[in-house]
C-alpha positions in Angstrom: 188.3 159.4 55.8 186.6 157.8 53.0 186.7 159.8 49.8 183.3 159.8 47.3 184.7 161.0 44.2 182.4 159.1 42.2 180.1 160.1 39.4 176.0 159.9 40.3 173.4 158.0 38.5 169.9 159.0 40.1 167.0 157.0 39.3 163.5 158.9 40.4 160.4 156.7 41.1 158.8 159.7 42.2 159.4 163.6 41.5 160.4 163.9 45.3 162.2 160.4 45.5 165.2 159.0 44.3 168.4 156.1 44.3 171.5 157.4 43.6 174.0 154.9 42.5 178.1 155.7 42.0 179.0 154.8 38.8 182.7 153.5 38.0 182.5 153.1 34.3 180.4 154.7 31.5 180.0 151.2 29.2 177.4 152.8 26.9 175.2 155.4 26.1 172.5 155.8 23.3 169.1 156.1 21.9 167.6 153.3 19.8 164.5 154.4 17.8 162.3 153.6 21.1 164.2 154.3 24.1 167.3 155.5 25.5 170.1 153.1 26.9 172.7 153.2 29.4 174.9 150.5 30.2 177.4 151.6 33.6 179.8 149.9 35.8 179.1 150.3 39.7 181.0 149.6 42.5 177.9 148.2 44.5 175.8 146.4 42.1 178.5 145.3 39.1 177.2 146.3 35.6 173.7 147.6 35.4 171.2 147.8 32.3 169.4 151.1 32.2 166.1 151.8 30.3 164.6 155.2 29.9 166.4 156.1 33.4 165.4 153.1 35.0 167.3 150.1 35.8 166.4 146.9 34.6 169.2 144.5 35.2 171.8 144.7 38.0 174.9 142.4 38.0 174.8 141.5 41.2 171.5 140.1 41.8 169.6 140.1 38.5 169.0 136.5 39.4 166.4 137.7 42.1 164.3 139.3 39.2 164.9 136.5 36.6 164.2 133.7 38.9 161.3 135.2 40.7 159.5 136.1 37.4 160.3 132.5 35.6 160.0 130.0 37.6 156.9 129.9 39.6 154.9 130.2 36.4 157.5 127.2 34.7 157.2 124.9 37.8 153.5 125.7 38.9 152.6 124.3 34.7 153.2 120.4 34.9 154.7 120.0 31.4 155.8 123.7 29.7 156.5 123.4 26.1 155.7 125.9 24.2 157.0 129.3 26.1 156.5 132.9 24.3 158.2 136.2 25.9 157.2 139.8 25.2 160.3 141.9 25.6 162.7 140.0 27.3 165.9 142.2 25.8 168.8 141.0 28.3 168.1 137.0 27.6 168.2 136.2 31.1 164.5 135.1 30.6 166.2 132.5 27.9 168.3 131.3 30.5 166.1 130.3 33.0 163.5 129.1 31.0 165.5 126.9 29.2 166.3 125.3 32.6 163.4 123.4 32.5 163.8 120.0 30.0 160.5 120.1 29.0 161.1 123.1 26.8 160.8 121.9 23.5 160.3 126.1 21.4 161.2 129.5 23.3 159.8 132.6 21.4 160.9 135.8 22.3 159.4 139.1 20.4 160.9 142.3 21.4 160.4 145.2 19.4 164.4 146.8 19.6 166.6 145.0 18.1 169.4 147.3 19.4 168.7 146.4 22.8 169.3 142.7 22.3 172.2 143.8 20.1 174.1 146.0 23.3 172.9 143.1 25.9 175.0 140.4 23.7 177.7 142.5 23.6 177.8 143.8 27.0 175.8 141.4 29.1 176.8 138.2 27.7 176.6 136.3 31.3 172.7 137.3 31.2 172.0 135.9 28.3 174.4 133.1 28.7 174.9 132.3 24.6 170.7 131.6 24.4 170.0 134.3 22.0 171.6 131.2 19.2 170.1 128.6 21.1 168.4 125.7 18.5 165.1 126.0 20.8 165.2 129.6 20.7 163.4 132.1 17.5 163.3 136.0 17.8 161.3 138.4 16.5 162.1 141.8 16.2 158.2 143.1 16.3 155.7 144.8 18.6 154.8 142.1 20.7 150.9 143.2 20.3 150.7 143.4 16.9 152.8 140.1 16.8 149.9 138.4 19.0 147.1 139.6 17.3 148.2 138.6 13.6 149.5 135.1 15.0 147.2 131.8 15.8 150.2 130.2 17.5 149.1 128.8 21.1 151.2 128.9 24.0 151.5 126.7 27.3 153.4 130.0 29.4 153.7 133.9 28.0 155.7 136.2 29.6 155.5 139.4 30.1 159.1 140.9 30.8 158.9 144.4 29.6 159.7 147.5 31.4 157.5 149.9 33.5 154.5 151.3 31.4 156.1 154.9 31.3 154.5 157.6 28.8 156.0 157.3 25.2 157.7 154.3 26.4 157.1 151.0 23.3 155.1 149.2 26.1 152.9 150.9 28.0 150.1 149.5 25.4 150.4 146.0 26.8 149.2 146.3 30.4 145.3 147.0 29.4 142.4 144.5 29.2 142.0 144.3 25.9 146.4 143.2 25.8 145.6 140.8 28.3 142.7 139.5 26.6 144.5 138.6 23.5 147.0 137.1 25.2 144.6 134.7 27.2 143.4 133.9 23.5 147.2 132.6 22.7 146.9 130.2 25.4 146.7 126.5 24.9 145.3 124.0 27.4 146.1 124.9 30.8 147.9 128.2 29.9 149.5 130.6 32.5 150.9 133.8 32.0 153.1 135.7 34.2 154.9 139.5 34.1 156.4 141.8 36.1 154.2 144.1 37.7 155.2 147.8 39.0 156.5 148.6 42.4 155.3 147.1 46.0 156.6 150.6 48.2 153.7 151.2 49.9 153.7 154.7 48.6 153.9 153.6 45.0 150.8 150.8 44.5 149.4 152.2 42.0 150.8 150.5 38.8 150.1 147.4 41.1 146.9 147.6 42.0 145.8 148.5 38.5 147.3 145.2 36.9 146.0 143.2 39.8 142.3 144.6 38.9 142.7 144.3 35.0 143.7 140.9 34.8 141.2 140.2 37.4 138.2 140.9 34.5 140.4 138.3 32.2 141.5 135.4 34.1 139.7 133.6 36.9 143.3 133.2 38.8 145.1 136.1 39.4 148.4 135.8 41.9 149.9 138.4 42.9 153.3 138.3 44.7 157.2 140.1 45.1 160.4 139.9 45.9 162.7 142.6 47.3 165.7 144.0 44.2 168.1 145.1 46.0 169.6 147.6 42.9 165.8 148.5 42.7 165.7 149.5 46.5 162.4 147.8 46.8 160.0 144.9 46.9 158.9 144.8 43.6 155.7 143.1 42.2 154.9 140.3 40.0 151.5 138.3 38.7 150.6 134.8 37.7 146.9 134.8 35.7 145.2 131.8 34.7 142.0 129.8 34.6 143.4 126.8 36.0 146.7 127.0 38.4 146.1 129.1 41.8 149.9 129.5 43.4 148.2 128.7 46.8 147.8 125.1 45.8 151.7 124.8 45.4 152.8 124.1 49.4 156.5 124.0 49.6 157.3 120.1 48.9 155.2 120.4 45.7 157.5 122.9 44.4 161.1 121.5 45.8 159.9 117.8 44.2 158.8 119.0 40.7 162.1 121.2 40.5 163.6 118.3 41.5 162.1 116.0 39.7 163.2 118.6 36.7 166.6 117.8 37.4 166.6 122.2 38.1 169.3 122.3 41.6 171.4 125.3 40.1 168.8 128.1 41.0 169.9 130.4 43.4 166.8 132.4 45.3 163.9 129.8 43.9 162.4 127.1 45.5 159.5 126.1 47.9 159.8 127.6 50.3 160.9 130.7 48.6 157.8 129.8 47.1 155.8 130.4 49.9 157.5 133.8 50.9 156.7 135.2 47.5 153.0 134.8 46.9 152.2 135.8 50.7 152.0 139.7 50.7 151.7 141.0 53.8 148.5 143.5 55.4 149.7 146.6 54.0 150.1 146.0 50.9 146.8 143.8 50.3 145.1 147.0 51.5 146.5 149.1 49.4 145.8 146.6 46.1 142.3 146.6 47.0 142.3 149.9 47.5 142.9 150.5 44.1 139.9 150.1 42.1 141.3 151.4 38.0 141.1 148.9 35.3 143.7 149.5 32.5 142.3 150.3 29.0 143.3 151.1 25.7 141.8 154.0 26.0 142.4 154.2 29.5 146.5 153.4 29.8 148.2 153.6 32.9 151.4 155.5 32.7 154.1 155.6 35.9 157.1 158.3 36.8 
């Protein structure tokens, strides 16, 4: 008979929903001055990152989320150079970005500086050692305020921040006038792409939303997921831009530019891949359209 003795984590994405997840090992627990952090050990998923009772990074398949968010923007832009992230805490953002030899400056501006501090200490195969790469600068600022008091341009910005929860540091930078300023950072061809709220068919909401707000900004906006398995779900992504559509990437294009990149260590991306993540199915087009809010400042969308 097989014995459960373990101790619970319970993640809600809903008041009436949850994932429980059996935890081996307490690693950490705290509460920097903008959210609260949990770092555990699990049996199914290997270490786990936990945000405000959500997790963000999963041992075990982290590379699904990393890759997925990265590289379609990275390999859709012919020459990336200059590459900004908002958020971005674990550095596993670093690390695939820095995959492509084009690279030449990597910003990252993240507004808790404990964060990054527990994720080199207790994530160090995230982050891989690029928090002191000599392409890499952090800031340690409100990604917002960081945007709007900068002229720097940008040839990708990333959005890798968590779910815009109430009182959370980031639910700010999902509205129009965030994504407008962002567009203005842009250089030449600019793309941006972020992580975009939960694809259960029950839970489009956050989706939707972002879809339709970036919609009023850019004149490309592709929207597309891949399933986390420590997340339980498909979860959603965006690119936005004026000039790359992800439908004009067929599955050679991709494979020959990664190639060409010299890029034949990713695990979960390539064309074909590709291809799979930008085609949603029925459902779940429905449902985006479906949704009609746009996200304003005084307006924000907040999730469970």
């Amino acid at each position: 008979m097989v014995s459960y003795n373990w101790k619970w984590f319970i993640e809600y994405t809903h008041p009436t929903q949850a994932h429980m997840h059996g935890v081996e090992h307490f690693v950490y627990s705290g509460q920097t001055a903008f959210q609260k952090v949990e770092i555990v050990d699990t049996e199914f998923f290997g270490r786990c990152l936990i945000l405000d009772g959500k997790i963000q990074s999963a041992e075990h398949d982290e590379y699904i989320y990393h890759e997925t968010l990265i590289h379609p923007a990275m390999t859709m832009h012919p020459a990336p150079k200059r590459v900004m992230i908002a958020g971005g805490g674990e550095g596993a953002v670093l690390r695939e970005i820095l995959k492509h030899p084009s690279v030449e400056e990597v910003l990252m501006v993240d507004i808790d500086q404990e964060v990054i501090e527990l994720c080199e200490k207790y994530l160090p195969r995230w982050n891989a050692g690029t928090y002191h790469h000599d392409k890499v600068k952090i800031v340690f600022e409100d990604a917002r305020k960081y945007l709007a008091e900068s002229t720097e341009q940008w040839d990708v910005i990333f959005m890798d921040l968590p779910e815009p929860l109430e009182n959370s540091p980031c639910y700010m930078l999902f509205t129009r006038e965030f994504y407008r300023l962002v567009k203005e950072r842009l250089r030449g061809s600019g793309i941006i792409a972020l992580q975009a709220g939960n694809l259960n068919i029950r839970l489009m909401e956050c989706h939707g939303a972002i879809y339709n707000t970036l919609k009023t900004v850019f004149q490309h906006v592709d929207s597309y997921g891949a399933y986390i398995p420590s997340y339980d779900t498909k979860w959603g992504f965006m690119c936005a831009s004026d000039f790359f559509n992800a439908q004009d990437f067929p599955a050679g294009r991709i494979d020959s530019r990664l190639q060409e990149r010299g890029m034949n260590d990713l695990q979960y991306y390539d064309g074909l891949t590709h291809q799979h993540l930008f085609t949603l199915p029925k459902d779940l087009r429905r449902l985006r359209a479906a949704e009609l809010r746009i996200i304003e400042d005084d307006d924000p969308l907040t999730t469970y």
